[in-house]
C-alpha positions in Angstrom: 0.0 0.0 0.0 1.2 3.3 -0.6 2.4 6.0 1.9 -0.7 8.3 0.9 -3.3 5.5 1.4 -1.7 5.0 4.3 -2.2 8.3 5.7 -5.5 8.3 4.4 -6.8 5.6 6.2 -5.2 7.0 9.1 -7.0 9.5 8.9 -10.4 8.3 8.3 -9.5 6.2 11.2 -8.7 9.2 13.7 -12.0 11.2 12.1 -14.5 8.6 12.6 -12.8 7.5 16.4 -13.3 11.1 17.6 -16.3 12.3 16.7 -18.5 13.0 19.4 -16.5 10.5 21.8 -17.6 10.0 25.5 -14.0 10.8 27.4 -13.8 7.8 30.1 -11.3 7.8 32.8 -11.0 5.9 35.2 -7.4 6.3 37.6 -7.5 4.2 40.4 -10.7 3.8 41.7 -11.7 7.5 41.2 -14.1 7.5 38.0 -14.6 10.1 35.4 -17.2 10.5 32.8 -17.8 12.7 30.2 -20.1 13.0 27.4 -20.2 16.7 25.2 -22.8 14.7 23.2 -24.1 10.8 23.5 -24.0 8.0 20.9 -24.4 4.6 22.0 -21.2 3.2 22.2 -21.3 3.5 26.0 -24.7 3.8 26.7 -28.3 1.5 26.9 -31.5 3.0 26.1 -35.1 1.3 27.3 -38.4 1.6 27.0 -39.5 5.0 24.8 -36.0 6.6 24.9 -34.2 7.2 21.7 -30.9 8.9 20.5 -31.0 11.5 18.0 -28.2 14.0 16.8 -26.1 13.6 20.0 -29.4 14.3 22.3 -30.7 12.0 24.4 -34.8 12.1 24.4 -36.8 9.5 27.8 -40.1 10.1 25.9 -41.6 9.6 23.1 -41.8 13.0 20.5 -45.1 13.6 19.8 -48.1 16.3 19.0 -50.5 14.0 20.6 -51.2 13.3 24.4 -49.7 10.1 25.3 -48.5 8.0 28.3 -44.4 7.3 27.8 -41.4 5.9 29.9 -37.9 5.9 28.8 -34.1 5.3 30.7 -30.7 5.6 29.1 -28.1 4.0 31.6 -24.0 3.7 31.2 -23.3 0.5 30.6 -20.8 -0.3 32.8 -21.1 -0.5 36.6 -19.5 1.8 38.9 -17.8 0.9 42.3 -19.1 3.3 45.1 -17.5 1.7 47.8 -13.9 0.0 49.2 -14.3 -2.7 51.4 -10.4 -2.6 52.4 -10.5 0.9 53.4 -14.4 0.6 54.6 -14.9 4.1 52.3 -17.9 5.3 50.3 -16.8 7.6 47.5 -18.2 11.4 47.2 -19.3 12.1 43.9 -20.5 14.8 41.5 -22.4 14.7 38.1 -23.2 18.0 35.9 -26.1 17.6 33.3 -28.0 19.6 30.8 -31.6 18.7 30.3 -34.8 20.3 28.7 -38.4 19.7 29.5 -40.7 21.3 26.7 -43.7 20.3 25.3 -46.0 20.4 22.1 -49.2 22.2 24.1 -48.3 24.7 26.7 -51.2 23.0 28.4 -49.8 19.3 28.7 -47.3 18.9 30.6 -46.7 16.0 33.1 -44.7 14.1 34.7 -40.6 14.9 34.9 -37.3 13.3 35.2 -34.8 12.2 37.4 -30.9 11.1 38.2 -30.5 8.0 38.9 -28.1 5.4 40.8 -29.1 2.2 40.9 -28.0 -1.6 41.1 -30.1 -3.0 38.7 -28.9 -1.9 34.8 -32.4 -2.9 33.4 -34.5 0.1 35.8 -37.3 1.0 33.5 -40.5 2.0 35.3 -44.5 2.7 34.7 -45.4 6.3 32.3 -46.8 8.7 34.7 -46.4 9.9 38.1 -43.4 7.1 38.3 -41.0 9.0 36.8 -39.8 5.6 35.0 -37.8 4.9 37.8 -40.7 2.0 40.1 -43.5 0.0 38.4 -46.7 1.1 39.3 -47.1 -2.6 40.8 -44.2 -3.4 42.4 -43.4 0.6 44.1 -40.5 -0.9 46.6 -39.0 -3.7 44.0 -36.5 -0.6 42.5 -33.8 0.4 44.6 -32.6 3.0 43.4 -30.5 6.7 45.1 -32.4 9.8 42.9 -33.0 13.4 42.6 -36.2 14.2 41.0 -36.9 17.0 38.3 -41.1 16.7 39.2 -43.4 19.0 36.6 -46.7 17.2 37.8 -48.3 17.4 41.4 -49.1 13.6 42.3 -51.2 13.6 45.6 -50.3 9.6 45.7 -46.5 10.6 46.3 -47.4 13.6 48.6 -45.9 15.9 46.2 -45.8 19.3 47.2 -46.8 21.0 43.7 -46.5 20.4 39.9 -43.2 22.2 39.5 -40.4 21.0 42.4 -37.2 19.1 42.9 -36.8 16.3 45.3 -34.6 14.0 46.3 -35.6 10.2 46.8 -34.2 7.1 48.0 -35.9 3.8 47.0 -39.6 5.6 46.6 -40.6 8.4 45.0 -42.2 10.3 48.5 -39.2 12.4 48.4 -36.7 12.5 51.1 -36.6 16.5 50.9 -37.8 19.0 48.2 -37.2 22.3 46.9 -39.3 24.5 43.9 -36.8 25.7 41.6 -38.4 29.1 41.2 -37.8 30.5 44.2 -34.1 30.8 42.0 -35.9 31.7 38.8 -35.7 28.5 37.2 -39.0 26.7 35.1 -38.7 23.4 34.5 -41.3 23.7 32.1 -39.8 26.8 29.8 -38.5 24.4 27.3 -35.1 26.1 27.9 -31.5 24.4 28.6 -31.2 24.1 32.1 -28.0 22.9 33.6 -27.6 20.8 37.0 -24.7 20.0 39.5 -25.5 17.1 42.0 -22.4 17.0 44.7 -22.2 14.2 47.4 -19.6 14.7 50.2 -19.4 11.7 51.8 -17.3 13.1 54.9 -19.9 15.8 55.5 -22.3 13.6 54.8 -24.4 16.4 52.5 -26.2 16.6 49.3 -26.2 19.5 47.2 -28.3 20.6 43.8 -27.1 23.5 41.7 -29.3 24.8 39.0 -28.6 27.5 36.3 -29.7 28.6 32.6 -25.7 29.4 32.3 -22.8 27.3 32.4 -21.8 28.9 35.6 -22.4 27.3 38.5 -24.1 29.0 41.4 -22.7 29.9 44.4 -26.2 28.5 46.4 -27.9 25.3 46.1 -31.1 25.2 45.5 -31.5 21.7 47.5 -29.2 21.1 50.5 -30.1 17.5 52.1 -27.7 16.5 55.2 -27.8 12.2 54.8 -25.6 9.6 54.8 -25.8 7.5 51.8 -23.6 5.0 52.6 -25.3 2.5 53.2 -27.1 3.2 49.6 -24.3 3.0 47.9 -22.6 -0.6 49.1 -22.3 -2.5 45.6 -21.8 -2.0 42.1 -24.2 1.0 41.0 -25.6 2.2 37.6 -25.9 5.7 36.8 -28.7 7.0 34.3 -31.4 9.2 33.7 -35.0 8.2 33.5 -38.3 10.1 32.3 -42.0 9.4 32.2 -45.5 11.5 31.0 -48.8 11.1 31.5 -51.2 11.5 29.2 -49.3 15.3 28.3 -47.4 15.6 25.0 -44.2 16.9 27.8 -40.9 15.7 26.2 -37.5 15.1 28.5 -34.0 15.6 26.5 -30.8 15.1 27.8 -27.8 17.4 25.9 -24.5 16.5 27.8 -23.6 14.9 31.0 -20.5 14.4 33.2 -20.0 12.5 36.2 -16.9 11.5 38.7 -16.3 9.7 42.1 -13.7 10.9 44.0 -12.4 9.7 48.1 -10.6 6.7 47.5 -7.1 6.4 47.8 -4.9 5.6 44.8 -3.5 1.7 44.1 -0.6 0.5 42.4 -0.4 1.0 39.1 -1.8 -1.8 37.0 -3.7 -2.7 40.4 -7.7 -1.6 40.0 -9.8 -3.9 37.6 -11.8 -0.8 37.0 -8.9 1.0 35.4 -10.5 1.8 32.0 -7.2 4.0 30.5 -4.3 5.2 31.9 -4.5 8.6 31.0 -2.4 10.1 33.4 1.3 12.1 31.8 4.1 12.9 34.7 5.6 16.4 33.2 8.8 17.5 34.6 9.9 21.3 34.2 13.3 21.5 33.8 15.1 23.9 36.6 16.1 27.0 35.2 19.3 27.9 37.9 19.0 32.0 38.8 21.8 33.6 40.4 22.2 34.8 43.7 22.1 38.9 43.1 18.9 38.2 40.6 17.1 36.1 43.7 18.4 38.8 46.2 16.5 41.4 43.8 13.9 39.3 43.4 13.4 39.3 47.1 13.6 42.9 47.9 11.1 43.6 45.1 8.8 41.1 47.1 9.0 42.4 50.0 8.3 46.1 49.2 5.3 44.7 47.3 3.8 42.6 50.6 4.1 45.8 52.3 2.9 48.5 50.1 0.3 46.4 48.1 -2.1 45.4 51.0 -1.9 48.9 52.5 -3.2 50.0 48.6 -5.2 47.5 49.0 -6.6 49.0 52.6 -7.0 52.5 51.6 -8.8 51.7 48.4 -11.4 49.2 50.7 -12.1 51.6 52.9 -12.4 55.2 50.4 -14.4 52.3 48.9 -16.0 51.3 51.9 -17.1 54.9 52.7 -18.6 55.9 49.8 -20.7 53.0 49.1 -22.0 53.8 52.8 -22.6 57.2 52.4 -24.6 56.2 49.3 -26.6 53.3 51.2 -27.7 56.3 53.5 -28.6 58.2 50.6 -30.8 55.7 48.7 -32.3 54.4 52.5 -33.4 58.7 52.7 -35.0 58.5 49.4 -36.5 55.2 49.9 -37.8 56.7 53.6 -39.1 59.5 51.9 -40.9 57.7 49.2 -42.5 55.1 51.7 -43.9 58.0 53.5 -45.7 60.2 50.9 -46.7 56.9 49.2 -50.1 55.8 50.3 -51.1 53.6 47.0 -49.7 50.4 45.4 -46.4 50.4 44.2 -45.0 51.8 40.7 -43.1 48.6 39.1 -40.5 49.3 36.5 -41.5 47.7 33.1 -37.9 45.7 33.0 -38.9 44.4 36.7 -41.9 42.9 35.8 -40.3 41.7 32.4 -37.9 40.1 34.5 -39.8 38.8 36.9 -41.5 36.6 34.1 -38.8 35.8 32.2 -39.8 38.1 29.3 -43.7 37.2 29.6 -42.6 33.7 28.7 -45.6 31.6 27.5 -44.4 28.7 30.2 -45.5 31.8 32.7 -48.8 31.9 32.1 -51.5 31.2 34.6 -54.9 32.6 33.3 -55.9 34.0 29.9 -58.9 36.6 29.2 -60.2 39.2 26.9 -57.9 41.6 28.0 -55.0 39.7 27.6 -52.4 37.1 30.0 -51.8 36.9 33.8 -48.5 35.5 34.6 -46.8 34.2 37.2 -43.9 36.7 38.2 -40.9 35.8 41.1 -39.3 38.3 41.9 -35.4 37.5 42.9 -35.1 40.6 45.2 -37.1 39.9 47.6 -38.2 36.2 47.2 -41.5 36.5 46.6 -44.3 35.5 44.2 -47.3 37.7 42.5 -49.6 37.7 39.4 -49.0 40.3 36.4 -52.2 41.3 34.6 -51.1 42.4 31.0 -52.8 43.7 28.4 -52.9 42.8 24.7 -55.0 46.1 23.5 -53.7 49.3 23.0 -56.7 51.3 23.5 -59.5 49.1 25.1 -57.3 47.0 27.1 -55.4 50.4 28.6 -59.1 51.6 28.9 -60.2 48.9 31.1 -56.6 48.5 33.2 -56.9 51.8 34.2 -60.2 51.6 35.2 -60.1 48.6 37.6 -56.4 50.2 38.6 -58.6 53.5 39.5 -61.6 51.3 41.8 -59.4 48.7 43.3 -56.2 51.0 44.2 -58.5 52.4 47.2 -60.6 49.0 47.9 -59.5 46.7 51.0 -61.3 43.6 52.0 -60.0 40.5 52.7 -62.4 38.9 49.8 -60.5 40.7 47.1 -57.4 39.9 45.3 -54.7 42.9 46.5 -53.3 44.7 44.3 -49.4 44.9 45.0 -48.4 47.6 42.4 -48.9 48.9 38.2 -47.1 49.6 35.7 -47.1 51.6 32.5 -44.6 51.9 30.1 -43.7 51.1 26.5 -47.6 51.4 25.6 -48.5 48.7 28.1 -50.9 48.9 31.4 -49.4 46.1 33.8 -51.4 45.5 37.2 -49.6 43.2 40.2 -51.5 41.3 42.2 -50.9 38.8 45.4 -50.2 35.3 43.4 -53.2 32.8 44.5 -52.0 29.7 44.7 -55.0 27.2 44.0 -55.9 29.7 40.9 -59.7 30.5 39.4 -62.6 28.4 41.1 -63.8 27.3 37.5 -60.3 25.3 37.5 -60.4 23.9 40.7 -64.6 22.9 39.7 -64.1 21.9 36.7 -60.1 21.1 35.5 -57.0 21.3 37.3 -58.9 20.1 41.0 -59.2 16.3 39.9 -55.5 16.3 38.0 -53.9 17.9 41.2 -55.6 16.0 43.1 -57.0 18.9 45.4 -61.3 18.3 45.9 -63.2 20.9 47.1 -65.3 19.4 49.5 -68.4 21.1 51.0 -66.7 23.0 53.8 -64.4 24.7 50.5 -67.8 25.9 48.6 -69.7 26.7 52.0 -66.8 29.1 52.9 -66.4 30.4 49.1 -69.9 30.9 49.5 -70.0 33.3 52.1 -67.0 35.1 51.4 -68.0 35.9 47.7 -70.7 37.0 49.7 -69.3 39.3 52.3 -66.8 41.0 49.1 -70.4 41.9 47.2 -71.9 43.6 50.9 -68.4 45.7 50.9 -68.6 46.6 47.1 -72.7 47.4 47.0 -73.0 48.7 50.9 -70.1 49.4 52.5 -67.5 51.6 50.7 -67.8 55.1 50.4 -69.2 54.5 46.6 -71.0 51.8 45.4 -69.1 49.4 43.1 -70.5 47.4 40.5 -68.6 44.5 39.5 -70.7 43.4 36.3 -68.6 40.4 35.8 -68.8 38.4 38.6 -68.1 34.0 37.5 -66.0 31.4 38.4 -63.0 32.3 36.9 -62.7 35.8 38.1 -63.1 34.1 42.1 -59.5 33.4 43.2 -58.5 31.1 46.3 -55.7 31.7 48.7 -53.8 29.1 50.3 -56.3 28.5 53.1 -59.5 28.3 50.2 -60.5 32.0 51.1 -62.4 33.4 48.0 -60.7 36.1 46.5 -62.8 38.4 44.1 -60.9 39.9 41.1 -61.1 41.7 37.7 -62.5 44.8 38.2 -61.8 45.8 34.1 -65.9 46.3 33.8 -66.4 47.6 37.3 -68.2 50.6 37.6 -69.0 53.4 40.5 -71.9 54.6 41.8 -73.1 57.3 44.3 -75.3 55.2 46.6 -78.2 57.8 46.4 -78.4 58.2 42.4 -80.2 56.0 40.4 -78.3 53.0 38.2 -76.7 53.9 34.9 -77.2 52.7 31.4 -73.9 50.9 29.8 -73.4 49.2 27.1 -73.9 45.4 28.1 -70.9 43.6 29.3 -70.0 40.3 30.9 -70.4 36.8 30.3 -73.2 34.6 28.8 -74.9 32.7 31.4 -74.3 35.1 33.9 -75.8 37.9 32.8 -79.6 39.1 34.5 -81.8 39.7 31.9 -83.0 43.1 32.7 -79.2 43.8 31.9 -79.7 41.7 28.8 -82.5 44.1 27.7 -81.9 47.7 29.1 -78.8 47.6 30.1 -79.1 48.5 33.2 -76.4 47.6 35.8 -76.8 47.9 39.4 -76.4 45.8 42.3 -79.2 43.2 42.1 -77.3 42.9 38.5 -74.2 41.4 40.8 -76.6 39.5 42.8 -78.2 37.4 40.0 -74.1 36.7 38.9 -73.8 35.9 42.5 -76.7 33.3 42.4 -75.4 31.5 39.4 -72.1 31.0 40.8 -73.4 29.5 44.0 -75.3 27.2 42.1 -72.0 26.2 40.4 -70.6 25.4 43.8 -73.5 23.6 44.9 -74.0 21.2 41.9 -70.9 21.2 40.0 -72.5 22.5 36.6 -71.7 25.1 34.0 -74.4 27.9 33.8 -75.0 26.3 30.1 -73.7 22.9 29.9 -74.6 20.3 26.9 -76.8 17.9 28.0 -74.3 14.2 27.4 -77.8 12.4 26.0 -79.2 14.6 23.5 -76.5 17.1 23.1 -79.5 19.6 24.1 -77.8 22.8 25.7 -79.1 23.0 29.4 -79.2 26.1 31.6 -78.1 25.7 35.0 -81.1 28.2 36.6 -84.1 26.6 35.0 -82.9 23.0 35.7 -82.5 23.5 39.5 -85.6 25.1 39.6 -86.9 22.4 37.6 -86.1 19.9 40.1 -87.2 22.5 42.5 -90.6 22.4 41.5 -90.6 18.7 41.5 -89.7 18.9 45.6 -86.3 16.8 44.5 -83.8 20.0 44.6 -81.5 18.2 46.9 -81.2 15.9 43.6 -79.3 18.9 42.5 -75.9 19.2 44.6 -72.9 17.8 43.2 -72.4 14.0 42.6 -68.5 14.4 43.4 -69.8 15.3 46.9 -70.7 11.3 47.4 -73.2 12.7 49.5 -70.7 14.2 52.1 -72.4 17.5 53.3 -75.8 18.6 55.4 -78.5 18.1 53.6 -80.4 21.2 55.1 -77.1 23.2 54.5 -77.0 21.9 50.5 -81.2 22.9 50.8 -80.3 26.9 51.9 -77.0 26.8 49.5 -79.6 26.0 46.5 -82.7 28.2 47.2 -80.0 31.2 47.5 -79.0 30.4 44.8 -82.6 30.4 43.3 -83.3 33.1 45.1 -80.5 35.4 43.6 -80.9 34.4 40.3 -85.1 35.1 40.2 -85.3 36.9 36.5 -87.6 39.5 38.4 -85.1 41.8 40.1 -86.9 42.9 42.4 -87.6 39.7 44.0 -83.9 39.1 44.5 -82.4 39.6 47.8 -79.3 42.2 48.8 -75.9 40.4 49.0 -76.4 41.9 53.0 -79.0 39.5 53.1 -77.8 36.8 51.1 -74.9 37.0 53.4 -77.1 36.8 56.9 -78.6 34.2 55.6 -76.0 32.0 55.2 -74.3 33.0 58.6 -77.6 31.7 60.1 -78.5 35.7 61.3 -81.5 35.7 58.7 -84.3 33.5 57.3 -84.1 32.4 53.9 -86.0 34.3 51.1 -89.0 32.9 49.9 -88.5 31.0 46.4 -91.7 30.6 44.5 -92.3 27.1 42.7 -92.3 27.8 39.1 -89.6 29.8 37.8 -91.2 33.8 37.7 -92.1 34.7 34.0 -90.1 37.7 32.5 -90.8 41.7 32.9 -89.2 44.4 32.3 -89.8 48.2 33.3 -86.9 49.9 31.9 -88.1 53.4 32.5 -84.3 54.6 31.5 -83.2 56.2 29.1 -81.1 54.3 26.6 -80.0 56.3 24.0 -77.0 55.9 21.5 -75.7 59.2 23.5 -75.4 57.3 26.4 -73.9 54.1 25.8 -71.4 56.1 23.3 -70.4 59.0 26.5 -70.5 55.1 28.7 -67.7 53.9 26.8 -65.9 57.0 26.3 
């Protein structure tokens, strides 16, 4: 063969060795892996996991809701402990992963780390993470941190977006929600991960960054000894899972080392994959004596005159930044004294705060526009951003609900924390709630989180919807008319208080002048139809709202749901009252209930409801009734049989002047 076909195959040889290689090393006993990019040479994949342009993806890639489970694991086992030396070996792993997903609204269930002794762990899709089978949830032993993007009540998870670590079962030893550092697991964005175990301190550590920088804090600390974990040959891997969700888990790159044994003879450790290690001696340059005697002196006048610099500068440094500190604490005194409404955000705050108005961020949608969910770094807390998508009308609304709400306080409304406008955009803060809208918690997310409100929930929602509608209509200084009140504009704290919200319709009244004609607003099913036909809005407007969404609470219904049978559309009012007339209106309240409430309490929950919802307005109660009545300081209104037939006496004037002036 020639010399240039030998080359040439040389070549080819060196090209096709080194591309994309995992570097392995293995000195001693102290194991290093590192992958910039995967192929299979070193690695197994099971169940749904796949390789694809150096990317590892656990789940399957598609458009369509399905249930998946996939683990790559490296091939060869790894040596955690020395039985001569009785020592467990510290190690460290850094990993890039994704989590993104088809529909913003699918996602479900998350990743993990893994160590394990068995090289064939492949567990159930869904809340199992692939790493246990849904039959056998103690058969897997396995040492694991948990990336979790789904809230499974079965595990006791804390929420649908939280890291945990977990040792043979997935009820996680200790967790921690990555966004108290800024970080979504569910952006769809490269996120990088550092897992250190010091065996000698005994303590776990989980970095997490969208850089390549590591943090200075952890975002999980867990003090444990895993020792006794960690006595034979382990695995290492990653595994994923879904759920019904179109989520997707990819791995980019991965690294991982043990370190804490002490070193053998050469040619001594089975495990000894390469010997990679190169001894390089410097030669010794000799310097004479009067060049080291120079040397020194120059030394010497630098450790003397370079730390007192070094001083001087600190403390001019030191001094200033203080006097500054006083300065800004002045202004910031000053400001929190003439300030008596919410707080003015800065547009780049907020933008920050939700990670550019990222769609993963997004936590209710409405004809104004998005609410997001904001964390700000600062100060470590959480709050909803109301923005809105329309120039004019949207601005129109914002900074009408900014001027009724700013002065409002009641512990039945949403708080407003701050606004913003800038750049052509209204932005409102609020307090973040976390179980979200009531129509979610009735009717969506309640079942999947596996959070049921049970009858003492819609009792309590109940009254203080209730006692937010007697402030509004009788007890501020001007009447406020919400003309919007539903499901999905009733918040819940963390304790299930109602919290009323979205004032954008809202409008003022003086409490002595008679109602105004607007242009009709709101939302089918909840409008009364006085406001249907004049336009009319006033309190007992809120009131027949108000009855509709009890009787939401109480039987579980839309206002206008399709009937499964005939696919007839059904309103809510007329088929309580319908079952009303037949004396079988406890036939009404929810099934989900199994029955679990006071029948006499359901009975008053459901003729309120009636009883707010009459279509004659003036045979509707005041919400300062309503709410008596429910606190047991009142008798129940009297609810005729037969649904009253429809009147109207709109005696107002309802010219195109009017609604045109309304909306101006």
């Amino acid at each position: 063969m020639s010399p240039r076909k030998i080359h040439f195959c040389i070549f080819l040889f060196v090209l096709f060795s080194f591309k994309d290689p995992p570097f392995v090393l293995a000195s001693s006993r102290n194991v290093s892996l590192e992958f910039p990019s995967f192929n299979l040479r070193n690695l197994t994949l099971l169940g749904d996991s796949y390789l694809r342009n150096g990317v590892i993806g656990l789940t399957r890639d598609v458009t369509v809701p399905s249930s998946s489970s996939g683990t790559v694991i490296y091939n060869n086992p790894i040596s955690f402990f020395d039985q001569e030396s009785n020592t467990t070996a510290s190690f460290s792993t850094r990993f890039s992963f994704s989590i993104r997903s088809a529909n913003e609204n699918s996602f479900g269930d998350g990743l993990s780390f893994f160590l394990s002794q068995d090289n064939h762990t492949l567990g159930s899709p869904g809340g199992y993470l692939g790493l246990v089978n849904s039959s056998q949830l103690t058969k897997n032993k396995f040492v694991a941190i948990e990336f979790d993007t789904r809230l499974d009540a079965h595990f006791n998870d804390p929420n649908d977006h939280h890291v945990g670590l977990d040792i043979d079962s997935l009820n996680s030893i200790k967790t921690a929600d990555p966004i108290l550092q800024d970080i979504d697991l569910k952006s769809g964005d490269l996120i990088t991960v550092w897992i250190d175990y010091k065996n000698d301190l005994r303590v776990l550590k989980v970095y997490m960054s969208y850089s390549s920088l590591k943090p200075i804090n952890s975002l999980l600390t867990v003090h444990i000894d895993l020792s006794e974990y960690l006595k034979g040959d382990m695995y290492v891997g990653f595994s994923g899972s879904t759920e019904g969700s179109t989520e997707l888990h990819l791995v980019t790159n991965w690294s991982f080392r043990i370190s804490g044994f002490l070193p053998l003879s050469p040619n001594s450790d089975p495990y000894n994959v390469s010997d990679s290690s190169v001894t390089v001696t410097t030669p010794v340059i000799p310097i004479s004596d009067a060049a080291n005697k120079r040397h020194k002196s120059l030394g010497l006048g630098l450790g003397i005159t370079g730390p007192a610099v070094f001083c001087t500068f600190l403390v001019a440094f030191g001094y200033i930044s203080f006097r500054k500190w006083q300065k800004i604490e002045r202004v910031k005194s000053l400001k929190a004294e003439l300030m008596t409404g919410p707080k003015e955000f800065s547009y780049k705050e907020l933008k920050l705060a939700t990670r550019g108005f990222h769609s993963s961020r997004i936590i209710g949608r409405g004809a104004f526009g998005n609410v997001y969910k904001a964390f700000f770094k600062s100060s470590g807390t959480i709050a909803a951003v109301k923005r809105s998508k329309h120039s004019h009308e949207g601005k129109t609304e914002f900074l009408a609900e900014l001027s009724i709400i700013a002065c409002l306080r009641h512990k039945n409304l949403i708080p407003l924390q701050g606004w913003c406008v800038e750049k052509g955009e209204v932005l409102l803060v609020y307090e973040f709630m976390p179980y979200g809208s009531l129509d979610r918690m009735l009717y969506e997310e309640g079942s999947e989180r596996g959070i049921f409100l049970n009858w003492a929930h819609r009792q309590k929602t109940a009254v203080g919807l209730a006692s937010s509608l007697t402030y509004l209509h009788h007890e501020c200084e001007q009447k406020v008319i919400h003309r919007d009140i539903k499901t999905s504009n009733i918040m819940l704290d963390g304790n299930f208080n109602a919290r009323l919200g979205d004032f954008g319709l809202a409008r003022i009244m003086e409490h002595d002048k008679s109602p105004v004609s607007t242009l009709t607003a709101g939302t089918m099913g909840y409008l009364a139809p006085e406001y249907l036909h004049c336009g009319k809005a006033t309190e007992k407007t809120d009131v027949f709202s108000y009855g509709v969404v009890i009787l939401e609470l109480a039987c579980g219904k839309r206002p206008i749901e399709k009937e499964p049978v005939s696919q007839k559309m059904v309103n809510l009012v007329d088929w309580v009252w319908g079952l009303y007339g037949e004396g079988k209106i406890i036939e009404a309240a929810d099934s989900k209930l199994n029955g679990e409430f006071e029948e006499e309490e359901m009975r008053k929950l459901l003729l309120v409801g009636l009883s707010c919802a009459n279509p004659d307005d003036t045979g509707r109660p005041t919400m300062s009734r309503v709410l008596q009545i429910l606190n047991g300081e009142a008798e129940p209104v009297a609810v005729p049989r037969k649904k009253p037939s429809l009147t109207f006496s709109c005696g107002l004037a309802f010219t195109l002047e009017n609604i045109v002036s309304d909306c101006d």
